[in-house]
VMD Tcl script that builds the backbone (N, CA, C; Angstrom):
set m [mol new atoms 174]
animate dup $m
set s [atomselect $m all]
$s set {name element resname resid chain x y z} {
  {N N UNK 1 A 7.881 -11.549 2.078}
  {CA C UNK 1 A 7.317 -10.366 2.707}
  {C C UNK 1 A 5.915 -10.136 2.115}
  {N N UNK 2 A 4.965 -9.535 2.962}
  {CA C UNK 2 A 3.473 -10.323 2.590}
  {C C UNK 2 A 3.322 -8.338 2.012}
  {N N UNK 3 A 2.460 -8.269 0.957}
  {CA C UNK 3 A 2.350 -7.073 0.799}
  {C C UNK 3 A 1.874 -5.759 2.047}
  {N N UNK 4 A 1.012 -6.429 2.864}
  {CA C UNK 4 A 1.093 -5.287 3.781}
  {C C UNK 4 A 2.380 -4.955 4.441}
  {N N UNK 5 A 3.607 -5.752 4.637}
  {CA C UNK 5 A 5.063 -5.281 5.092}
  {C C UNK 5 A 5.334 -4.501 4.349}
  {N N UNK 6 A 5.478 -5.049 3.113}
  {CA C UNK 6 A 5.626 -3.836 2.478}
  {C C UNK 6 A 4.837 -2.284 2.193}
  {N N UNK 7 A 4.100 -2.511 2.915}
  {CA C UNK 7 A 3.454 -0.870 2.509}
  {C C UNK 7 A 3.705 -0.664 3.512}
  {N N UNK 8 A 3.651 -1.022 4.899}
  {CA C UNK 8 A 4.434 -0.475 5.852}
  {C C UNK 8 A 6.054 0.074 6.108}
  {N N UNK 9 A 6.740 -0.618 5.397}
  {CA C UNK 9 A 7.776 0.077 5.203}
  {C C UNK 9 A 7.945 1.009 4.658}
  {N N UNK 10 A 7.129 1.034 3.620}
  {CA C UNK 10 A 7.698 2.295 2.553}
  {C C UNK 10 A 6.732 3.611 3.665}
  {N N UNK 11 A 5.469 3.166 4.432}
  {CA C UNK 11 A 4.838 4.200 5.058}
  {C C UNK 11 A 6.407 5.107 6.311}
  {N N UNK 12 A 6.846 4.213 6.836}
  {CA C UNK 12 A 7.474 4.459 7.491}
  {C C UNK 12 A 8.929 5.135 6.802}
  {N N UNK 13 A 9.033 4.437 5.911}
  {CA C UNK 13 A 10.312 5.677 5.047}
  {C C UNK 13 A 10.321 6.726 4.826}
  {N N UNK 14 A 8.758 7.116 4.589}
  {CA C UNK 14 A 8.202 8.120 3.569}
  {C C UNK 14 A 7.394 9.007 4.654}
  {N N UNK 15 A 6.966 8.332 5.459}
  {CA C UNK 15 A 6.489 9.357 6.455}
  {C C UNK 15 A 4.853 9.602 5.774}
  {N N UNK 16 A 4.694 9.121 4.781}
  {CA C UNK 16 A 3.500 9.350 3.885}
  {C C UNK 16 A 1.937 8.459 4.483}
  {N N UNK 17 A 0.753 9.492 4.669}
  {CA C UNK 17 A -0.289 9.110 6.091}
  {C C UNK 17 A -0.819 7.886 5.262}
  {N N UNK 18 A -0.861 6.914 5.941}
  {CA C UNK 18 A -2.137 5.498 5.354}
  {C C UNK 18 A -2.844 6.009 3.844}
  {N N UNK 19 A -3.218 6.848 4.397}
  {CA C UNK 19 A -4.901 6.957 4.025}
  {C C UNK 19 A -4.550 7.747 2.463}
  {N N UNK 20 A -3.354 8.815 2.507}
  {CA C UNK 20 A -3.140 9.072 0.967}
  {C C UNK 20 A -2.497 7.846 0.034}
  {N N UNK 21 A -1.704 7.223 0.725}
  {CA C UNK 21 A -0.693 5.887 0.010}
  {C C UNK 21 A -2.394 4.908 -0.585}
  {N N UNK 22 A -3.082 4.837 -0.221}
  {CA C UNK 22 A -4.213 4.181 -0.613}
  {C C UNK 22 A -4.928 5.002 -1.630}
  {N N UNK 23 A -5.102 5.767 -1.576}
  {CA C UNK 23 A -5.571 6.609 -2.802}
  {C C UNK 23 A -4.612 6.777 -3.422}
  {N N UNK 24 A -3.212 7.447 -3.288}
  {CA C UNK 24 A -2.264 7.370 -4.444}
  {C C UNK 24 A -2.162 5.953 -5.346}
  {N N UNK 25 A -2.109 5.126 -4.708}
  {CA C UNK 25 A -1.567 3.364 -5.524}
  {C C UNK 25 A -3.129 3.077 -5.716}
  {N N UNK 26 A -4.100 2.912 -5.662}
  {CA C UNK 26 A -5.132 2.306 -6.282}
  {C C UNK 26 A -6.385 3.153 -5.811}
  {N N UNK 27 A -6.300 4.179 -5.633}
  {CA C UNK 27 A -7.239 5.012 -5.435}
  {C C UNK 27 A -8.584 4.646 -4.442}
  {N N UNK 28 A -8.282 3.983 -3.429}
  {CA C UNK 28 A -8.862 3.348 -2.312}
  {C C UNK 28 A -8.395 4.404 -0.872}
  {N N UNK 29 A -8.514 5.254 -0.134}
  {CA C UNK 29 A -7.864 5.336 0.711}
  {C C UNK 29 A -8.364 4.973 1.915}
  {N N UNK 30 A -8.937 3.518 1.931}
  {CA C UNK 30 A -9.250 3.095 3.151}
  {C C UNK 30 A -8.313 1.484 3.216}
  {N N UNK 31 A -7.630 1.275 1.679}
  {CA C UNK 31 A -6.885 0.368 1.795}
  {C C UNK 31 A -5.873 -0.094 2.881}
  {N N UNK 32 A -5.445 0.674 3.294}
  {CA C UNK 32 A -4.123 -0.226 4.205}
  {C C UNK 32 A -5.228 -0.564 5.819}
  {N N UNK 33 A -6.408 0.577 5.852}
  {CA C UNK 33 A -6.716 0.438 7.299}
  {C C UNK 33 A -7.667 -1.532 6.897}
  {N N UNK 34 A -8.512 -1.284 5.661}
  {CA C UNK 34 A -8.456 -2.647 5.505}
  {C C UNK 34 A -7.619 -4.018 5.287}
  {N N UNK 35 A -6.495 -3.145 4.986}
  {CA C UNK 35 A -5.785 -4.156 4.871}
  {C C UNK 35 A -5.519 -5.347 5.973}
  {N N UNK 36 A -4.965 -4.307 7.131}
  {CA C UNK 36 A -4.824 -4.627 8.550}
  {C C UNK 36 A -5.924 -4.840 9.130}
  {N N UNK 37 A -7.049 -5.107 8.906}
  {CA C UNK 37 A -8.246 -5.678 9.638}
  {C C UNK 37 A -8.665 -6.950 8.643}
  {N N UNK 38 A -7.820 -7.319 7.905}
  {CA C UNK 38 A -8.023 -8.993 7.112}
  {C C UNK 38 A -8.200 -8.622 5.968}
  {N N UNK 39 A -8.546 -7.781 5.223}
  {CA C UNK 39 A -9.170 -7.772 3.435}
  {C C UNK 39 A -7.681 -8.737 2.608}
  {N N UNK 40 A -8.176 -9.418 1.464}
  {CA C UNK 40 A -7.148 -10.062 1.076}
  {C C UNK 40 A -6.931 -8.979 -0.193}
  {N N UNK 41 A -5.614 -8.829 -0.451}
  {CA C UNK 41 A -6.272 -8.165 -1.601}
  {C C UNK 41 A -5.258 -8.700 -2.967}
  {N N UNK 42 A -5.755 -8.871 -4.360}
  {CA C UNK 42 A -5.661 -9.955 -5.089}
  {C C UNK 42 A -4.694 -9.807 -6.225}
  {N N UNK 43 A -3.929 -10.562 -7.057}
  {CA C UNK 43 A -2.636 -10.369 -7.351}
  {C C UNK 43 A -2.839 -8.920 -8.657}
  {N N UNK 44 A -4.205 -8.747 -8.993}
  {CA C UNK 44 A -3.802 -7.200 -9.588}
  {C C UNK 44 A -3.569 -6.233 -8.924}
  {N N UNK 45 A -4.154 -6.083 -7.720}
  {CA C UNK 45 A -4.086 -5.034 -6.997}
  {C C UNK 45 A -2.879 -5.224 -6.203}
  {N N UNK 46 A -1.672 -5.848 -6.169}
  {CA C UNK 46 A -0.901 -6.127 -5.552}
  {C C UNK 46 A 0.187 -5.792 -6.465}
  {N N UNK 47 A 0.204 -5.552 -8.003}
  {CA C UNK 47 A 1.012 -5.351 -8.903}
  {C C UNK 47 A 1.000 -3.990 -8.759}
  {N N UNK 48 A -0.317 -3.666 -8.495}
  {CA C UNK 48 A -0.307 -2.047 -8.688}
  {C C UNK 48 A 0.220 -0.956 -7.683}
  {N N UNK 49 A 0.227 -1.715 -6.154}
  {CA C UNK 49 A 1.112 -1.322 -4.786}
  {C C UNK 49 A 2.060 -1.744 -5.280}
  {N N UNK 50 A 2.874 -2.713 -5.818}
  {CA C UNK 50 A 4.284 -3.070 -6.115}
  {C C UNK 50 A 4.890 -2.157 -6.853}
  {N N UNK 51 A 4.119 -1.776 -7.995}
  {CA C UNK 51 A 4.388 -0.956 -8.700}
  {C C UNK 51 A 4.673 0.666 -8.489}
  {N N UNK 52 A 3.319 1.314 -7.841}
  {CA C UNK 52 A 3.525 2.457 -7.204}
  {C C UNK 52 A 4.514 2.330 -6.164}
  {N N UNK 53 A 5.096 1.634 -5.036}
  {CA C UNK 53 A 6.246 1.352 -4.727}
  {C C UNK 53 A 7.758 1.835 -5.629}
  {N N UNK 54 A 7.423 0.670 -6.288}
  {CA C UNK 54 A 8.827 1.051 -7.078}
  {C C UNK 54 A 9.133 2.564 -7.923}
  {N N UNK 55 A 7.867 2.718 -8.108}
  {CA C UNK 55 A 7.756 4.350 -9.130}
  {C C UNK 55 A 8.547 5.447 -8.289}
  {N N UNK 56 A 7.569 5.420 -6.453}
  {CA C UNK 56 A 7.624 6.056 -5.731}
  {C C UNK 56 A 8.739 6.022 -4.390}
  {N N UNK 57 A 9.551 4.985 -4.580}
  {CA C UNK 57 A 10.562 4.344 -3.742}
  {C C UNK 57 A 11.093 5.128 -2.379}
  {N N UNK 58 A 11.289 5.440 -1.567}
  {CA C UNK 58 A 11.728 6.172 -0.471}
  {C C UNK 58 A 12.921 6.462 -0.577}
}
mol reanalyze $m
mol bondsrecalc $m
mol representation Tube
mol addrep $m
């Protein structure tokens, strides 16, 4: 599961808008809309959505 599935799921669990989940987990909140238009984004910043994930779990 490629990390943007996963932030989509948990968006959809949580009901929680794009744009705060990106500022909450790495303080970006334009992350997920880049995400979904190609940005790669690289295995620290991917620990740190994994992480806020798990902290924040649905």
């Amino acid at each position: 599961m490629t990390i943007l599935m996963k932030i989509d799921r948990y968006l959809r669990q949580t009901g929680m808008p794009m744009t705060k989940f990106g500022r909450l987990a790495v303080g970006d909140p334009r992350l997920v809309h880049d995400l979904r238009r190609g940005r790669q984004a690289r295995e620290p910043m991917v620990a740190r959505i994994e992480s806020f994930i798990e902290r924040h779990g649905a």
